[in-house]
C-alpha positions in Angstrom: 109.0 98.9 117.7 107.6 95.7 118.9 109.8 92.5 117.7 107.6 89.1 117.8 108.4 85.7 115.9 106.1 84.3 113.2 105.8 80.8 112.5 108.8 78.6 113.1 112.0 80.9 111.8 110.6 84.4 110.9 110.7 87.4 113.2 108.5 90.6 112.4 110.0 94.1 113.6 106.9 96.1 113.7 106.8 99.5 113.6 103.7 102.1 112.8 103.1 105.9 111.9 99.8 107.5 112.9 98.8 109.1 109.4 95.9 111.7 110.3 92.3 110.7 108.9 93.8 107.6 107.7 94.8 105.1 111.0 98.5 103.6 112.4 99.8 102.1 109.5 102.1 98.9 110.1 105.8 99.7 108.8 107.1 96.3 109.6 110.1 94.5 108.4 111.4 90.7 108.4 114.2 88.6 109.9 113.9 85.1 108.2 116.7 82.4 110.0 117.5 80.5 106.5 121.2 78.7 106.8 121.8 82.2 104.5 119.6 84.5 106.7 117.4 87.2 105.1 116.5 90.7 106.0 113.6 91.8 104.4 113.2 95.7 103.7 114.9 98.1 106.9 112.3 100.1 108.4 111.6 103.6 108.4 113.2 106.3 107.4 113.0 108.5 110.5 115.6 110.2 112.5 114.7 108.2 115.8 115.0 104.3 114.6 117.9 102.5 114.9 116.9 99.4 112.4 120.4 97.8 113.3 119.6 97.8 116.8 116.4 96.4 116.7 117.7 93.6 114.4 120.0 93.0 116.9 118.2 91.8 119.4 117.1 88.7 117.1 120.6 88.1 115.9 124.2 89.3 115.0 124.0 92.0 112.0 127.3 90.9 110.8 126.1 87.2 110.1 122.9 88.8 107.8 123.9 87.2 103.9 121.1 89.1 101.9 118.6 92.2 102.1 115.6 91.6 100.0 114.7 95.3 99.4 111.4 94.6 98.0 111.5 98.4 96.6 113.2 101.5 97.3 110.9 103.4 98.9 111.7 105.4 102.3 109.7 103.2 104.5 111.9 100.5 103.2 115.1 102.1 103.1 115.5 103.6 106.5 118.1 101.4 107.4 119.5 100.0 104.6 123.3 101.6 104.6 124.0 100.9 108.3 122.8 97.5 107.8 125.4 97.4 105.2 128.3 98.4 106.8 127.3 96.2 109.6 127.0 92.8 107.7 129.8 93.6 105.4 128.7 90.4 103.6 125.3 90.8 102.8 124.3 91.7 99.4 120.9 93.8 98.1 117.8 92.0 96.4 116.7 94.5 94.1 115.6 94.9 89.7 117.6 97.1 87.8 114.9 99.7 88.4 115.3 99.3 91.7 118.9 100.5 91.7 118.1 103.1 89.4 115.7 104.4 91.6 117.9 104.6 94.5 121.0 106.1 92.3 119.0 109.0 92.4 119.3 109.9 95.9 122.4 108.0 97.3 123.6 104.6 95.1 124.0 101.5 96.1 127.3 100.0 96.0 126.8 97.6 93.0 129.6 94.8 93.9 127.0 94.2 96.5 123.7 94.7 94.2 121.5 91.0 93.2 119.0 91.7 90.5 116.4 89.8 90.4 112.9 89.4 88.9 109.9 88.5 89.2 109.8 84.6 88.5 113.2 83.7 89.8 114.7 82.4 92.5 117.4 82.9 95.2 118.6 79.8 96.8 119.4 81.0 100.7 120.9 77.6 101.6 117.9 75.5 103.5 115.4 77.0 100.8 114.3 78.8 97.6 112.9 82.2 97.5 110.6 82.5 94.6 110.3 86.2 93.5 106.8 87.7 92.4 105.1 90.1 91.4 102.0 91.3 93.9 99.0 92.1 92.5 99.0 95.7 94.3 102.2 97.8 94.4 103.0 101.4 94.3 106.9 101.6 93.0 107.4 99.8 89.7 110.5 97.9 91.5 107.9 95.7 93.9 109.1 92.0 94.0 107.8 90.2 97.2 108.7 86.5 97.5 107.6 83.1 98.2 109.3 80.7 101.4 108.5 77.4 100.1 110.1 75.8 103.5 107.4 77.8 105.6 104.6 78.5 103.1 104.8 82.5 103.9 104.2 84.9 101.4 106.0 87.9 101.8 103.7 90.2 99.7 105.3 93.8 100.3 102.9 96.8 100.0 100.2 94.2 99.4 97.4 93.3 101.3 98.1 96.3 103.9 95.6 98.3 105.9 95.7 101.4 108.2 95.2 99.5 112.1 93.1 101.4 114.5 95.7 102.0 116.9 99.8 101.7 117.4 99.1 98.4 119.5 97.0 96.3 117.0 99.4 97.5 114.2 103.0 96.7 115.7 101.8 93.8 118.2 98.4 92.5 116.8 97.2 90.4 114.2 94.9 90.9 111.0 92.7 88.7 113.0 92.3 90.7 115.5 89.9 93.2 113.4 86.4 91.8 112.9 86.1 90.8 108.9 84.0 93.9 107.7 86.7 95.9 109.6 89.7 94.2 107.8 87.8 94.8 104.7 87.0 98.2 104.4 90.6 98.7 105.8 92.2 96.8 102.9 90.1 98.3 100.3 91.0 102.1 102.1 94.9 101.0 101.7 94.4 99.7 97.9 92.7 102.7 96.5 95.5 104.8 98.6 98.8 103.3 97.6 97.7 101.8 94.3 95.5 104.6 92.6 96.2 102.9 89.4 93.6 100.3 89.9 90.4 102.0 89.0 91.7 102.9 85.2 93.1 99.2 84.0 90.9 96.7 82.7 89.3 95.1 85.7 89.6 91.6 84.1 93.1 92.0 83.4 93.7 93.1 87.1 91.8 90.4 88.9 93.6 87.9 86.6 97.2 89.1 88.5 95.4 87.1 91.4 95.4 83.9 90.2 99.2 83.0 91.2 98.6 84.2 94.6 95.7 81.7 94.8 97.6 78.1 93.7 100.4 79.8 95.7 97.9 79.4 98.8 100.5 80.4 101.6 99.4 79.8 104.9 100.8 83.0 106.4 101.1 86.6 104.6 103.6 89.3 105.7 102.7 92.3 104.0 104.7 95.7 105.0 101.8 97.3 106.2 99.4 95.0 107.6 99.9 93.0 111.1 100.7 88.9 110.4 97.9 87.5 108.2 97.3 83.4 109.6 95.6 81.0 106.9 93.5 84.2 105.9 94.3 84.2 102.2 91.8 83.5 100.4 89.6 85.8 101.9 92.1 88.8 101.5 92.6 88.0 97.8 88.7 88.1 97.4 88.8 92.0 99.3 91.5 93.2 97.3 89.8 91.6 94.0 86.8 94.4 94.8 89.1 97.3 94.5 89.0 98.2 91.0 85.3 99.2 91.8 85.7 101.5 94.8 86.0 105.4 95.0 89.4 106.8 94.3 90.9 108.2 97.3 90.9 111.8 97.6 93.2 113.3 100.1 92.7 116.9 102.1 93.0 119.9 100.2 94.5 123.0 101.6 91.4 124.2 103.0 91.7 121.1 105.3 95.0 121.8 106.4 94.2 125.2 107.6 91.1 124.1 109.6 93.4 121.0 111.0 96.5 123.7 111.8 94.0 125.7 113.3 92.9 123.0 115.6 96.1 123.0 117.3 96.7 124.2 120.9 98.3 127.7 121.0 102.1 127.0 121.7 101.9 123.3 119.7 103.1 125.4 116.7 106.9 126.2 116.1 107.3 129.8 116.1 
């Protein structure tokens, strides 16, 4: 996990899984230094982070006053309950849907629950957060926000795109990928995580852009992409061609095999 700031009071803990066929894809999660300071999502789910620990070494835990849990899925959630028990006075950002999703596996503690929607607000002291939803999402709780101190978009699932290696996706920049590059990686992610785009009305879709564009932030944070810099309007024209590329169609069993079969003898468990 690489930890790096981002404009003038947001850190980025970057972390990456290497998805086979696919690219490192940026797992990365937020630290914004309002008077009321912000976490945004908690990493991965996986055995070997320590989310708390990382977040540690940009401030105390215990002084962290809300966790916008942009939605519930596990490579949001990873640390979620230990950041809980160590900011006892934090409280979640979620929708009622939100909640309800998580109840299903292990339920948040609801004195400490904030529902919000797209549309509102949170006021976090020194600023508002203005609640949205993204164009492109793949969990029906998706609600990234608006910093209107430091004109960053935090745009959740949106806008990501599988990185060519670990280093350009938990230390790099979107920049840093030549613009056809970006592009095709963009349009790879959209038609991955949002499948739903190539059977709603095209017009109807692109519309959903419109906010983003008198919105015009100067820097997007997306979940999976490194730090975007004054590249909006270019993404928001990629992600408007998505509706009109091929559905992504992932490797079959037959795949598998031959990919299992690839493997050095001894690389299997027994």
């Amino acid at each position: 996990m690489d930890v790096h700031r981002v404009g003038s009071d947001t850190t980025v803990l970057a972390d990456s899984l290497d998805v086979p066929g696919i690219g490192h894809i940026p797992a990365n999660a937020f630290v914004l230094t309002a008077r009321e300071p912000v976490v945004v999502d908690t990493g991965l789910s996986v055995a070997d982070r320590d989310f708390v620990a990382a977040l540690g070494s940009v401030m105390d835990p215990a002084d962290v006053r809300w966790i916008w849990l942009t939605h519930p899925d596990r490579d949001h959630t990873g640390g979620l309950f230990d950041l809980l028990e160590a900011a006892p006075k934090a409280r979640v950002v979620t929708t009622f849907i939100g909640a309800g999703i998580m109840s299903t596996e292990r339920p948040l503690p609801m004195d400490r629950v904030y529902f919000l929607n797209p549309g509102q607000s949170l006021d976090v002291g020194d600023r508002s957060l203005t609640g949205f939803r993204p164009p492109l999402f793949d969990n029906p709780a998706t609600v990234g926000f608006y910093d209107e101190k430091t004109r960053i978009c935090f745009s959740s699932d949106c806008f990501g795109g599988p990185m060519p290696s670990a280093e350009l996706a938990e230390s790099g920049h979107a920049s840093d990928l030549k613009p056809e590059e970006l592009r095709a990686a963009q349009l790879l992610w959209a038609t991955v995580d949002s499948p739903w785009v190539h059977i709603v009305d095209p017009g109807k879709y692109r519309a959903t852009l419109a906010p983003l564009r008198d919105m015009n932030p100067e820097i997007v944070l997306s979940t999976h992409l490194p730090p975007a810099v004054r590249m909006t309007g270019a993404m928001l024209d990629t992600i408007t061609m998505a509706p009109d590329q091929d559905p992504f169609v992932g490797p079959d069993q037959a795949a598998l095999e031959q990919l299992l079969a690839s493997f050095e003898p001894g690389g299997l468990p027994a």
